[in-house]
C-alpha positions in Angstrom: 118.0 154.6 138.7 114.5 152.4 139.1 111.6 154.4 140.7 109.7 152.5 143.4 107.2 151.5 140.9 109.5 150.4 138.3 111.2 148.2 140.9 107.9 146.7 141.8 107.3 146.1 138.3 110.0 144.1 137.7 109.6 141.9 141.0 106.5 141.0 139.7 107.4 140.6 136.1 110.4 138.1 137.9 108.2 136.1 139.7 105.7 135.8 137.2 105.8 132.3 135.5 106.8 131.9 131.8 107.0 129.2 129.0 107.8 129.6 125.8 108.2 127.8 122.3 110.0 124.4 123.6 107.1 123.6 126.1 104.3 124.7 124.4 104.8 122.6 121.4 105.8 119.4 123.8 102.2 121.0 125.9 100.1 120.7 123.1 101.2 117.2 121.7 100.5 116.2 125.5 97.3 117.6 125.4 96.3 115.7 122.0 97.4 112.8 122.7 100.6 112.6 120.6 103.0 110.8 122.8 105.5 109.5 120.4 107.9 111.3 118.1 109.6 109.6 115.0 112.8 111.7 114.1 116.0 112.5 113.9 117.6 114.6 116.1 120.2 117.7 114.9 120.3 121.6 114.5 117.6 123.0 115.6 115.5 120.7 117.1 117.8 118.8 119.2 116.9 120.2 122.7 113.6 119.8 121.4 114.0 116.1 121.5 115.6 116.0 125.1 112.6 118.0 126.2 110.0 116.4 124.7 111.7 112.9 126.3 111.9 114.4 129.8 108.3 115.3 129.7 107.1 111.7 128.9 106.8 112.0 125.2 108.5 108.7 124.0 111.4 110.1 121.3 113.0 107.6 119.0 115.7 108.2 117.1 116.6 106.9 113.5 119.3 107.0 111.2 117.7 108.8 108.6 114.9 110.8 108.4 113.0 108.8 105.4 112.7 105.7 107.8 111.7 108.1 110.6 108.9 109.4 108.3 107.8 106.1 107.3 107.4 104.7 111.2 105.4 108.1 111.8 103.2 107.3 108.3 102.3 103.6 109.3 101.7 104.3 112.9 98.6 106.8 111.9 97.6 104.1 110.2 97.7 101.3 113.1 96.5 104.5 115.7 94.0 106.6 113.5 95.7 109.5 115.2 98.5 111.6 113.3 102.1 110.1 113.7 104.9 112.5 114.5 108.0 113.0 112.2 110.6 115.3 113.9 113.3 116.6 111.5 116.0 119.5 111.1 115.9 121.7 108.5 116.7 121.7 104.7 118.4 118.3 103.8 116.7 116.7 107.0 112.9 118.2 105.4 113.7 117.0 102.2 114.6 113.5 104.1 111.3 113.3 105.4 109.3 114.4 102.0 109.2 111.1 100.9 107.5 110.0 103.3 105.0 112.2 103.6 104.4 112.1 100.1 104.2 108.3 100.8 101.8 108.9 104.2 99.4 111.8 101.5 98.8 108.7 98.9 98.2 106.0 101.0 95.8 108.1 103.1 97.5 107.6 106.6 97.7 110.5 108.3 101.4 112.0 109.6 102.5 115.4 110.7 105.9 116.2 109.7 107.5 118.7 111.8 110.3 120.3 110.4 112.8 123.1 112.0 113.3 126.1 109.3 115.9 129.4 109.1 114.2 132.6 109.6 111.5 134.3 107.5 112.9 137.1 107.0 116.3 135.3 106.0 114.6 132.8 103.4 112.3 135.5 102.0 115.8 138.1 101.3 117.6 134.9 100.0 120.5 135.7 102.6 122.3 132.6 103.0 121.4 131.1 105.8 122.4 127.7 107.8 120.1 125.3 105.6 118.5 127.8 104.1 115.2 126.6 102.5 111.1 127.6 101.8 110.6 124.7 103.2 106.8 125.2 103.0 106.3 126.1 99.4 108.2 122.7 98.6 105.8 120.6 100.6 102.9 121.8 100.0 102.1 120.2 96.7 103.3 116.9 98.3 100.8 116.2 101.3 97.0 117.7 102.2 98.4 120.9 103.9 101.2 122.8 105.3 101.4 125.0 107.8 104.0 128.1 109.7 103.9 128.9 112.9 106.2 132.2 113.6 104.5 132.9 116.8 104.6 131.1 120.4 101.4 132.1 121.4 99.9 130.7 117.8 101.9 126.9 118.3 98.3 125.2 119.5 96.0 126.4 117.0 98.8 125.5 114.6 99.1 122.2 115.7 95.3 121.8 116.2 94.7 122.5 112.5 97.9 120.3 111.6 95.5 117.2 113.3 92.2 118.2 111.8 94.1 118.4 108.3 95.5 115.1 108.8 93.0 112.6 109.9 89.4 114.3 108.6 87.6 113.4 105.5 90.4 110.9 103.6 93.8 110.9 106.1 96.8 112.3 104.9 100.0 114.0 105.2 100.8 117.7 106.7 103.2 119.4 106.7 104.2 122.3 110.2 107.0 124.2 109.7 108.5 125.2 112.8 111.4 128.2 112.4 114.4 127.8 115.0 113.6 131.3 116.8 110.2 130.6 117.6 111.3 127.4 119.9 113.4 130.2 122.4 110.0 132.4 122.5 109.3 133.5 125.9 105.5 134.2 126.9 103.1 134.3 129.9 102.7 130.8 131.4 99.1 131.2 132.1 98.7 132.8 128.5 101.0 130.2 126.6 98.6 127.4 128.5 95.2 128.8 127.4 96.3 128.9 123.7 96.8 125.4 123.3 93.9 123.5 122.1 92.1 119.9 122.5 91.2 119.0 119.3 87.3 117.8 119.6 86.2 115.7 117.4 88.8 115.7 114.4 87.4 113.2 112.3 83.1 113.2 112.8 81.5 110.9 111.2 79.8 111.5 107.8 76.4 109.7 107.2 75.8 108.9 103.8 72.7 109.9 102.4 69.6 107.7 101.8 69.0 107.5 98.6 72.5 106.8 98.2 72.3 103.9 100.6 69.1 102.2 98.3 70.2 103.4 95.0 73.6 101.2 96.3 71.6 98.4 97.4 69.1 98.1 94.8 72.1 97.5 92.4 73.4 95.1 94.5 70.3 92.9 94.5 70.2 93.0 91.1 73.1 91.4 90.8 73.9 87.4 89.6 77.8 87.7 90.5 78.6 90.4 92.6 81.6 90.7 94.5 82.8 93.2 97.5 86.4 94.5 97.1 88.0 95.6 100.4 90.8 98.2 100.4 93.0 99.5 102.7 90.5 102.1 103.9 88.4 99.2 105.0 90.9 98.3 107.2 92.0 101.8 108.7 88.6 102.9 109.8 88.5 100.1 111.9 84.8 99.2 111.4 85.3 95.6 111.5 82.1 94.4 113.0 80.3 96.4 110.6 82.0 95.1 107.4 82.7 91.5 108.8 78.4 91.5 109.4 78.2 93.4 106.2 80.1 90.3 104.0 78.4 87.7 105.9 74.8 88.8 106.2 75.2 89.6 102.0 76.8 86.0 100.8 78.9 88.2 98.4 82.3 86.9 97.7 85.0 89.1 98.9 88.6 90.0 97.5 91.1 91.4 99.8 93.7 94.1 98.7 96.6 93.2 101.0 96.7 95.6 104.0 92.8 95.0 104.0 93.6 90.9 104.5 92.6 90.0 107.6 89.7 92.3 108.4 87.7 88.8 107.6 90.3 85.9 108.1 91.7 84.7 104.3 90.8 81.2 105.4 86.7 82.8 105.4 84.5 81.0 102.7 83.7 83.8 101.3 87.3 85.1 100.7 88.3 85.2 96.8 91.8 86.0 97.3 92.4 82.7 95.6 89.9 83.1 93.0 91.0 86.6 92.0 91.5 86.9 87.9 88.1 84.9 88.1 86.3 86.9 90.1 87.3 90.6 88.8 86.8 89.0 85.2 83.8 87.6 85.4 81.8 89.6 88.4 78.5 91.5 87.0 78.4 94.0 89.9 81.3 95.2 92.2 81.5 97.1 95.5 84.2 98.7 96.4 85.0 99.5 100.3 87.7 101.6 101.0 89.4 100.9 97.6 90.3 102.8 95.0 89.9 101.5 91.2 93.6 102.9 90.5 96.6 100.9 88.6 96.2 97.8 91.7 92.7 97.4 90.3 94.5 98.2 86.6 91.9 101.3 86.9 88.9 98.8 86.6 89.3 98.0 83.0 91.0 96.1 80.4 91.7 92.6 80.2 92.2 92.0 84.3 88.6 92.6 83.9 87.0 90.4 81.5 84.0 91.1 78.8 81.4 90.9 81.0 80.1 94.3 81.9 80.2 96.0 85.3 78.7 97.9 87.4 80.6 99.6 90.5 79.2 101.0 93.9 81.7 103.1 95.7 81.7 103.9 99.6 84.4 106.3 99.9 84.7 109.6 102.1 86.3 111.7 99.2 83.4 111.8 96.6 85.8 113.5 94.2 87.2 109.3 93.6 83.6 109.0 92.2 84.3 108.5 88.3 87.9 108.8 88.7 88.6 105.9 85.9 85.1 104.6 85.3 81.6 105.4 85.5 80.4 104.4 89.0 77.0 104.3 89.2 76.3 104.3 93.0 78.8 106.4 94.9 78.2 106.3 98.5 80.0 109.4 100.6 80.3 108.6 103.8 82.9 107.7 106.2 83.3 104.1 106.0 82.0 102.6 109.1 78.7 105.1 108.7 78.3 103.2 104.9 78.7 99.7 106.1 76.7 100.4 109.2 73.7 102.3 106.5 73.9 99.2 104.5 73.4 96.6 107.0 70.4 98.4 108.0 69.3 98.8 104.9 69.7 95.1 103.8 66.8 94.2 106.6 66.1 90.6 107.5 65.6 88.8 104.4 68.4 89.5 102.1 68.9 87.1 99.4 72.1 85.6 98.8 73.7 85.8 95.2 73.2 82.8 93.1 74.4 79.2 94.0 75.9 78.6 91.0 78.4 81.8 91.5 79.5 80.7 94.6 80.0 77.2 93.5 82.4 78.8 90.8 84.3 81.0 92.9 84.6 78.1 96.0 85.9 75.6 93.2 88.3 78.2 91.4 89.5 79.3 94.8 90.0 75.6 95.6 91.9 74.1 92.6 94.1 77.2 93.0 95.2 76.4 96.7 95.6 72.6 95.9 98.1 73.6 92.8 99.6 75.8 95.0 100.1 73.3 98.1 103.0 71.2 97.0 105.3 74.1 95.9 104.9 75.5 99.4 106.4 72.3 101.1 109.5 71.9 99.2 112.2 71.5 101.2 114.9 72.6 98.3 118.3 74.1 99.2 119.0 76.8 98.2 115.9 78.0 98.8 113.3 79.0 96.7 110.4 81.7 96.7 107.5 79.2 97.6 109.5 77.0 99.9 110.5 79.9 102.3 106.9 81.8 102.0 105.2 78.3 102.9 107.6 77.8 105.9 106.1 81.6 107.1 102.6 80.9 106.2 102.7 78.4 108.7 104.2 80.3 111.5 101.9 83.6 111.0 99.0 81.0 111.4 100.2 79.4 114.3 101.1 83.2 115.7 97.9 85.2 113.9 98.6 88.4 116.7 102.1 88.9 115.0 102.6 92.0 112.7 104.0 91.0 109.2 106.0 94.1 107.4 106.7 93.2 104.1 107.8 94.4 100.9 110.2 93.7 97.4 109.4 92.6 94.5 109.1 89.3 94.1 109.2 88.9 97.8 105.9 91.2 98.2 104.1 89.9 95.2 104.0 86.4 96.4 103.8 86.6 100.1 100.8 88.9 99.7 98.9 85.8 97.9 100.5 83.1 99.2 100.7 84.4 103.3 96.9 84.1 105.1 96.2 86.6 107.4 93.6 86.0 110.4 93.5 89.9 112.0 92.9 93.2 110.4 95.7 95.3 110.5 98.5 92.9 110.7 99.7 92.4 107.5 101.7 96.4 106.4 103.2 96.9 103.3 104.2 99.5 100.6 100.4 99.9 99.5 99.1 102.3 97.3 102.5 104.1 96.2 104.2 100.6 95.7 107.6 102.2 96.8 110.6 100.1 98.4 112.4 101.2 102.0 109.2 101.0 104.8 110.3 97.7 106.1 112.6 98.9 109.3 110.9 101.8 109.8 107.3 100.3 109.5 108.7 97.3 112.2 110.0 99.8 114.5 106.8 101.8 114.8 104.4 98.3 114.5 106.5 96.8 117.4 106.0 100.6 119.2 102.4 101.1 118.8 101.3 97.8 119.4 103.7 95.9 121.5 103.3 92.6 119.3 105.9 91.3 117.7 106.4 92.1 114.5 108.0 89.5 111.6 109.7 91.9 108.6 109.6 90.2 105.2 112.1 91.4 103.0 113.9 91.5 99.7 117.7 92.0 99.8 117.4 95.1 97.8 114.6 96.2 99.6 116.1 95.9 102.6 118.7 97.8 101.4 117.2 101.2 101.7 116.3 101.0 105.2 119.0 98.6 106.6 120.8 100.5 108.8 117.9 100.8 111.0 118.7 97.8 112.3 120.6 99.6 114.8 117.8 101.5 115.9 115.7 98.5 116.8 118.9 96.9 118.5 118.8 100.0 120.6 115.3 100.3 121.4 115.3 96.3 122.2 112.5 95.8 119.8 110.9 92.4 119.2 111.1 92.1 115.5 112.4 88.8 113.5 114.0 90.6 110.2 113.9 88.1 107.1 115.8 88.8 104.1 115.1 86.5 101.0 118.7 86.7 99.8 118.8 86.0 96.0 122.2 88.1 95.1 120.6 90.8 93.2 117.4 93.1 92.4 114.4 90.5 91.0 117.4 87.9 90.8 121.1 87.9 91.1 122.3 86.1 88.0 122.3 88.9 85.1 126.0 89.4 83.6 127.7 92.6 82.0 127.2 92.6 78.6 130.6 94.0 78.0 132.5 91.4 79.8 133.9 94.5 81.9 134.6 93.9 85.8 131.7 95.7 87.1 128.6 93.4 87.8 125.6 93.9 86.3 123.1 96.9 87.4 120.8 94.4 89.6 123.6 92.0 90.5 124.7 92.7 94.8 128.0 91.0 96.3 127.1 87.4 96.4 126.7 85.4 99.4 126.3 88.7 101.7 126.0 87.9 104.9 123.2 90.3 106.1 122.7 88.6 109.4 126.5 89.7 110.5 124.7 93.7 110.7 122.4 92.4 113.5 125.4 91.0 115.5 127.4 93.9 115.0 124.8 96.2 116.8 123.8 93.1 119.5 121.1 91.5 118.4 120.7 87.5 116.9 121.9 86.7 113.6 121.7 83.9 111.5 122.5 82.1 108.1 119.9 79.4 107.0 119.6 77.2 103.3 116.4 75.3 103.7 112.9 75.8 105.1 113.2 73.6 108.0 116.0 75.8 109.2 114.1 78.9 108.4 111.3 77.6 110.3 113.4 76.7 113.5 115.3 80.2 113.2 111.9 82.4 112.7 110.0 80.6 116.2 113.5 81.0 117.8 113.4 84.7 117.2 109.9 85.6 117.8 109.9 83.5 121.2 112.4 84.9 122.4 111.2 88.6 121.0 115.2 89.7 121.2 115.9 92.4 117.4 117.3 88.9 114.9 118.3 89.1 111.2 117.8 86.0 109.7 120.0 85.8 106.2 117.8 83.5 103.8 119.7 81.6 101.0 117.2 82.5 98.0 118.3 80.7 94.3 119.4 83.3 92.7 117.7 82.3 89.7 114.4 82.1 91.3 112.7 85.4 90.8 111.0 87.3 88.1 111.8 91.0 86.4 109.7 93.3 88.3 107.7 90.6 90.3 104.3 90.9 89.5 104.5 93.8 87.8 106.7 93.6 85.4 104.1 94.9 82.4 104.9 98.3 83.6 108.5 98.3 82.8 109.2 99.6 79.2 111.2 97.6 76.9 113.6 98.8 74.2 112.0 97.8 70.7 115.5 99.5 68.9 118.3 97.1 68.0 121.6 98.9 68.1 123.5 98.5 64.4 
């Protein structure tokens, strides 16, 4: 029987107001800013999900969890703030671990949430529903991984989850979430004071002086320097800074392709056209927010020419410095704190580099484009590479707002040189990892955290891994135009079994698939073209109207290359079976 007391107790324990794990997760997203979640909903973070939705947190679901990862990955890249990957546990994880593998090299910074079994369960190897340590398998893929076992611990998990992912160089974590700790009950008022506001997740790091002149006094010294701008360039959205940076300098600059754009590829002073000339014979290079890795064929060997170079680094992670080569004037500094230091530095007399190196990287850059010219108005049928990429370049610079996704092989490697971009941050690809399957996910989240629309280039087998996500931008009513160069095959569709057996070859697809009939089937625009014009009319059709098409492009089968661009990293056999 209750005492008095006791009774009283537990009216005022009843009326007291609780949360618990559910809301103070969804809370302390709120409170950070994080309003959109990339998943995939399922055991045990379903109700999570609904939650999250009904509290104004915009939830959209995918078909798989990779794609899911890889809209979250590209959309901390477009935001600067962490994107949110939402998956269940064990096979749903190991979904999303691509990904954030992907989101840790490329430096774009992602928090993949993942549901787990039970401590205690995992650590006594018990058999559990999906039973997995999840966190000792991510950590070694992404910048660092977190538990949170406790309610009243969720915003200083989360909190440290942000500050892992976007400080110093971005990147992926990884919070593991157990299913009990979402049902936690706690004090309302309690559960709200432990959630924190993240202040000031990413400061800014000045760069010292005498790093600031020791990087300028190289550069004057130079006859044919040239500025290389990476991807970093273009995610630390300093754009005033660099663009005054380039321009105030004279230096000829070369684009990696997610930092075209951040100066328009039209500038004078681009190189993209003028690239084996200017990374062989260049005296001095500077590299912004790029990494001399296997894109920049580790700054040596014969991309890079006889001539000896010097390299200045800005980059915020010193230990880059030295990585491949010597670099004999690292500046560590967040990007826009470098560009900003050099400027300044640079004064009001800075002279420009030698007339006779611009006149040969203007003229290079020029003969190139005019070679290039008449292969990208060819109206052949079926189509080839050029013909359908010069058809696009056209419609990107009559619609320079549009986001262009893009990836393959041959389909990356040549719209990357032969597409111009006028924006930063419009053109998103594989980048640094130079993996295949971001294409839907990437449009979904583009079209999401921008609200342009968003133009996907893709190969057929790229498109492959990603495909069904089609659907998903059918259901959200997404404006992306979906183009898939359709060749028949992986690099081209016309190798043959050696045996004479009935299977195709390995790289060889069904021909004359009809990609465009998966758009219809889900309620979007499909359609078939052969030739550019009809590309042309099909692409403006879509993107004016900004309804989800798939546009099925006829590609010669025979038109591509093994491996694109880079097929020099494919072994060969050098064994002749007896």
């Amino acid at each position: 029987m209750l005492t008095t007391a006791n009774k009283v107790e537990t009216a005022a324990s009843e009326e007291r107001e609780l949360t618990d794990g559910f809301h103070l997760i969804i809370d302390a997203l709120k409170l950070n800013g994080l309003d959109t979640i990339y998943g995939v909903p399922g055991i045990p973070v379903t109700d999570f999900g609904r939650m999250a939705q009904a509290e104004g947190i915009r939830v959209l679901s995918f078909r798989h969890e990779q794609n899911a990862g890889y809209a979250a990955s590209i959309a901390g890249f477009l935001t600067k703030k962490p994107g949110i990957c939402l998956t269940v546990s064990a096979p749903g994880f190991l979904n999303g671990l691509t990904a954030l593998a992907h989101a840790t090299t490329n430096c774009f910074p992602m928090i993949l949430i993942s549901g787990s079994s039970e401590r205690e369960i995992v650590d006594l190897q018990q058999g559990d529903y999906e039973e997995m340590d999840q966190l000792a398998i991510a950590k070694p893929l992404c910048k660092a991984a977190f538990r949170v076992l406790h309610a009243q611990d969720i915003g200083i998990g989360l909190a440290r989850a942000i500050r892992a992912a976007v400080s110093g160089r971005p990147g992926g974590v990884y919070l593991d979430l157990p299913a009990k700790l979402f049902g936690q009950v706690m004090d309302a008022e309690a559960g709200k004071k432990s959630l924190v506001k993240v202040i000031d997740a990413a400061p800014a790091q000045i760069p010292s002086p005498d790093a600031v002149k020791r990087a300028l006094d190289v550069l004057k010294s130079a006859k044919k320097p040239l500025i290389i701008l990476g991807k970093g360039a273009a995610y630390a959205q300093a754009d005033d800074a660099i663009r005054s940076l380039v321009e105030k300098s004279g230096i000829p600059f070369l684009p990696m392709s997610m930092a075209k754009g951040l100066l328009p590829d039209t500038h004078p002073q681009c190189a993209g056209a003028a690239r084996s000339t200017v990374l062989k014979d260049s005296d001095v290079v500077m590299l912004i927010g790029a990494r001399l890795n296997w894109l920049l064929s580790h700054g040596k060997g014969k991309t890079w020419g006889d001539a000896p170079k010097k390299f200045i680094q800005i980059d915020i992670e010193p230990k880059e410095m030295d990585s491949n080569v010597e670099i004999v004037a690292p500046v560590v500094g967040d990007i826009g704190s470098c560009v900003t230091a050099l400027v300044q530095g640079m004064g009001g007399n800075w002279t420009t580099p030698p007339a006779d190196w611009i006149k040969t990287v203007q003229t290079k850059r020029d003969d190139n484009v005019a070679k290039m010219a008449p292969r990208l108005m060819n109206n052949n049928s079926p189509m080839d590479y050029h013909g359908a990429l010069g058809v696009l370049r056209t419609i990107i610079k009559e619609r320079p707002d549009a986001i262009l996704v893009n990836e393959g092989a041959n389909t990356l490697d040549l719209a990357r040189g032969i597409i111009d971009m006028y924006q930063p941050r419009k053109r998103i690809d594989v980048g640094t990892w130079g993996i295949m399957g971001i294409g839907m996910g990437y449009s979904i989240a583009a079209a999401v955290e921008t609200g342009k629309p968003v133009l996907a280039v893709e190969g057929d087998s790229a498109f492959g891994f990603s495909g069904m996500e089609v659907e998903t931008i059918c259901r959200y009513k997404l404006p992306v135009c979906v183009v898939i160069f359709n060749n028949d095959g992986i690099y081209r569709g016309t190798d043959v079994n050696p045996t004479g057996g009935p299977d195709v070859a390995p790289t060889v697809f069904v021909k004359g698939a009809r990609y465009d009939r998966m758009m219809e089937a889900f309620g979007g625009v499909g359609a078939n073209v052969t030739t550019p014009d009809e590309l042309k009319r099909a692409v403006n059709a879509a993107m004016d109207s900004g309804k989800p098409t798939l546009i099925n492009a006829v590609i010669d089968p025979a038109a591509g290359s093994e491996s694109g661009r880079i097929g020099n990293l494919n072994p060969q056999s050098v064994l002749k079976k007896k």
